[in-house]
Every structure is written in structure tokens, then in C-alpha cells.
C-alpha positions as CSV (number, residue, x, y, z in Angstrom):
1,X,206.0,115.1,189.5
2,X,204.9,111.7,190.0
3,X,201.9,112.8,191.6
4,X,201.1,114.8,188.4
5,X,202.3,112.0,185.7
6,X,199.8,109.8,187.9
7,X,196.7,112.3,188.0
8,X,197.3,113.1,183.8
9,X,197.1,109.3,183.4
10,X,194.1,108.6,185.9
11,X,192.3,111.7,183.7
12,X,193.3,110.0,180.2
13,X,191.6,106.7,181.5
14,X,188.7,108.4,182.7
15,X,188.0,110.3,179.3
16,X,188.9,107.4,177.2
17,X,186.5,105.7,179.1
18,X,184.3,108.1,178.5
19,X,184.7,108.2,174.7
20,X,181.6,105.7,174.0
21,X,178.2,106.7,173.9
22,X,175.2,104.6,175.3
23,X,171.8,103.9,173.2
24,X,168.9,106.6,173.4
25,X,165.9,104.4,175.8
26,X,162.7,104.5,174.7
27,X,160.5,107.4,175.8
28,X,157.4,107.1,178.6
29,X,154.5,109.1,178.1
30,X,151.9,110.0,179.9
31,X,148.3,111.3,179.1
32,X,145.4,112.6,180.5
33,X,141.8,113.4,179.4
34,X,139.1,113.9,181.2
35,X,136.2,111.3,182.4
36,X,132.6,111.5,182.2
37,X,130.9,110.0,184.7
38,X,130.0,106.8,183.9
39,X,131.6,103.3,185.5
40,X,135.2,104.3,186.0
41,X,134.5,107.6,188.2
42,X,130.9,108.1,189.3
43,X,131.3,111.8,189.6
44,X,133.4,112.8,186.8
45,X,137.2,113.0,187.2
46,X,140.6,112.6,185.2
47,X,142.1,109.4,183.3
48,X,145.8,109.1,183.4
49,X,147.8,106.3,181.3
50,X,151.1,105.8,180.6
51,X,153.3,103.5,178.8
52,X,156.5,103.5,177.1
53,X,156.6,104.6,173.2
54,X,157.7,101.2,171.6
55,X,158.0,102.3,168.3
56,X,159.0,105.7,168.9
57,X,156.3,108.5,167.4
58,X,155.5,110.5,170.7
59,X,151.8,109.4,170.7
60,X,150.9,106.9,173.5
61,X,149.0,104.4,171.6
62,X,146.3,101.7,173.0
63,X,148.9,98.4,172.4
64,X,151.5,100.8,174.6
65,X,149.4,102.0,177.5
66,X,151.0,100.0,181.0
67,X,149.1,101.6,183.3
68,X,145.7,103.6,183.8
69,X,144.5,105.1,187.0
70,X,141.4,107.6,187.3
71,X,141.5,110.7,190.3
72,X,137.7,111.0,190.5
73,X,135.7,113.7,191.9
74,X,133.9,112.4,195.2
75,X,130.5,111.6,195.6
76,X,129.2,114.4,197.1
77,X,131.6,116.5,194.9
78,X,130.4,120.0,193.5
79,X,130.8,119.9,190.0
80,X,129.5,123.6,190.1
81,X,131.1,124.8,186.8
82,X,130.8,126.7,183.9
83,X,132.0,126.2,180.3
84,X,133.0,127.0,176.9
85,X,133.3,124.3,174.2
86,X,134.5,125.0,170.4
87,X,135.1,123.2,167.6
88,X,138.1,124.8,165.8
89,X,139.1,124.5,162.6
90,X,141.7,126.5,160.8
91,X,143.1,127.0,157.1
92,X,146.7,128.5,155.6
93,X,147.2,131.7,157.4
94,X,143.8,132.7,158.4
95,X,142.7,133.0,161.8
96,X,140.7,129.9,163.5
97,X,137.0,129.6,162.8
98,X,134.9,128.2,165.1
99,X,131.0,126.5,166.2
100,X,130.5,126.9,169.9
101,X,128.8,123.7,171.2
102,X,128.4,125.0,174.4
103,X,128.9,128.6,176.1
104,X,127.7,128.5,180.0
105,X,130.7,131.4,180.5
106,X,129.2,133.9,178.0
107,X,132.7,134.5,176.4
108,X,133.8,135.4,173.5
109,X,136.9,134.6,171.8
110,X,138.9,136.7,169.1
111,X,141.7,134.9,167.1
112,X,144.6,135.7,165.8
113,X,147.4,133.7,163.8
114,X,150.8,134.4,165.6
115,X,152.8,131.6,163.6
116,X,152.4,129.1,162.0
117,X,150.4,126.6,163.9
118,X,150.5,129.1,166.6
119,X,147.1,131.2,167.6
120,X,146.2,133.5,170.3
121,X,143.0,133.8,171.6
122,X,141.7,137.1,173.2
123,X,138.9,136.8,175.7
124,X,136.2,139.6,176.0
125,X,136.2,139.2,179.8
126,X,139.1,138.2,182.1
127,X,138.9,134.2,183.9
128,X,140.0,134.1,187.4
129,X,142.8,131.4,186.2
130,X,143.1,130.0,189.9
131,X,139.7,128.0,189.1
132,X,140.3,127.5,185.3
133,X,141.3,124.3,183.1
134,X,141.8,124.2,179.6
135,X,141.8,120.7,177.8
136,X,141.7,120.3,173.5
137,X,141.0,117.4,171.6
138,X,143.0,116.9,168.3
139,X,141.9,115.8,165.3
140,X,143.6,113.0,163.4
141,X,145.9,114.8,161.7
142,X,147.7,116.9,164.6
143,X,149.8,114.3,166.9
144,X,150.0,117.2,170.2
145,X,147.8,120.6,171.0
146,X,149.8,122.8,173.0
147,X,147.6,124.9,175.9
148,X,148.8,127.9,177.5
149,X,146.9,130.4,179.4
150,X,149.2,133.7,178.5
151,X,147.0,135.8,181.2
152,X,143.4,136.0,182.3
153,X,142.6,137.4,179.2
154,X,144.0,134.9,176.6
155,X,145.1,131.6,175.6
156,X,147.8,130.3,173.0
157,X,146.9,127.2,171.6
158,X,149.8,125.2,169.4
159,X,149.4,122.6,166.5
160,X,151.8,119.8,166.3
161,X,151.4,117.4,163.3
162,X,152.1,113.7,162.8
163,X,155.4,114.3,160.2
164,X,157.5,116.8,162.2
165,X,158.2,117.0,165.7
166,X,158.5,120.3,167.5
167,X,157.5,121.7,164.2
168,X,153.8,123.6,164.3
169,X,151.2,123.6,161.4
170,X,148.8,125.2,159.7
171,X,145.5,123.8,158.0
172,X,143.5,121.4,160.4
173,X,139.2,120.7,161.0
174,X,137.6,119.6,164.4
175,X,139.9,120.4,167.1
176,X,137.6,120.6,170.1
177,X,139.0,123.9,172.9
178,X,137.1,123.3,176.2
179,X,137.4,125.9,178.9
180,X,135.8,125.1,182.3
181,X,135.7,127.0,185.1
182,X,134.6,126.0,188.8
183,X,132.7,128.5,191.1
């Protein structure tokens, strides 16, 4: 019994203990575009920062960057690729619209408006994924594009504006789709 009356009490001091919630930290984010040639990589490559998000709007802003690094191609890299490049834009529920900047691939992509701020994109040939990247570029007013390759086929992309978190949108110009793939 004592051994009981002493495990009960032990139990209450842990949860009472326990009653008290810690502060929420600050986030760290991390982002990555991709470099041009130029003086950081000679050869093209990626540019990852990161930071913490001081004052607390998911976007990794210039005064909150810590750290940059760049993984470059090498110098006697291939950079044997081939690429489609779109400027989006897209208005209430209607499908995206789009002016192809650049179309080394030859594809053609059909939209559709799944949600809102949610669109899939049919290709008219499959992409051997395995050697396939996707990047977008916002525009101002969307805070996160969200890339997802659903199958060789397809890709979903999501809209994420500055007011709501986790909450997708409708009605933006200039987002810039870029799909490259290496031979």
C-alpha cells in the first residue's frame, strides 16, 4: 500500500509539473533557388540560405538570412538539359494562362483548377521523373508555391498568399514554372 500511496504521489508531482507550457521558438527556414553561373558557381548550381524568422511571417527575408552556401555544378560538369519555362498567371476560378519563354522539351501543358489555389497540370508526353526538377518563382503577392510532380504525366502546383497561412488562393500574374530535365 505504501508502495502505491508513494507511486500516486510521485505521478501527481510529475503531472503537476507538467501543467505549464513553454513559449513557441522562433521558426528556421531554409530556401533554395537556383544559380546562374556567374561569380558564386562558375557552372551553374543551387543557392541555399537559412535563417531564423524573427518576426514570424514564414518568408526568409534578406535582414534574416544566417547562412548561404552554393552546391555548384563542376567545371567540366554536363549541363546537358532541356527545358520548359512559363509565366503563369491565373484569375477567380479559371484555369492558369500562360506565355512560354522557353520550350527546349516540346511539351505542352493542359490546366485545370482543382481548388482553390490548387491547379493540375497535364503534360502531353510523360518526363522520366528520375532526371526531372521543377522550381517556380512567385510573384509578390503569393508568400509559398507548392510543387508536386503527381506522376510522369502531371504536376500540381499550389498558391499560398501573404494573409493566410496554409490557406491557398486564387487570382495572381507572373508566377514563373520552370521544368528542366537532364539527358
Amino acid at each position: 500500500m505504501k508502495k502505491l500511496l508513494l507511486s500516486l504521489s510521485f505521478i501527481t508531482i510529475i503531472l503537476l509539473g507538467c501543467e505549464n507550457e513553454g513559449l513557441d521558438g522562433k521558426n528556421s527556414l531554409i530556401d533554395m533557388t537556383i544559380e546562374n553561373a556567374g561569380e558564386n558557381c562558375s557552372n551553374e548550381g543551387i543557392k541555399i540560405v537559412s535563417g531564423i524568422d524573427l518576426n514570424g511571417n514564414n518568408v526568409l527575408e534578406e535582414n534574416e538570412i544566417q547562412e548561404t552556401e552554393y552546391i555548384c555544378n563542376g567545371n567540366n560538369a554536363s549541363l546537358d538539359f532541356s527545358s520548359y519555362v512559363v509565366k503563369l498567371s491565373q484569375s477567380g476560378t479559371n484555369v492558369p494562362s500562360g506565355i512560354v519563354i522557353k520550350n527546349d522539351l516540346s511539351l505542352t501543358i493542359t490546366w485545370v483548377r482543382e481548388s482553390s489555389g490548387s491547379y493540375l497540370g497535364t503534360f502531353d508526353m510523360p518526363l522520366d521523373l528520375t532526371k526531372t526538377i521543377a522550381t517556380a518563382t512567385p510573384p509578390p503577392s503569393i508568400r509559398n508555391v507548392y510543387l508536386q510532380f503527381v506522376n510522369d504525366n502531371s504536376i500540381r502546383v499550389k498558391t499560398e498568399p501573404y494573409n493566410n497561412i496554409y490557406q491557398f488562393t486564387d487570382t495572381w500574374n507572373d508566377l514563373i514554372l520552370e521544368i528542366k530535365t537532364f539527358n
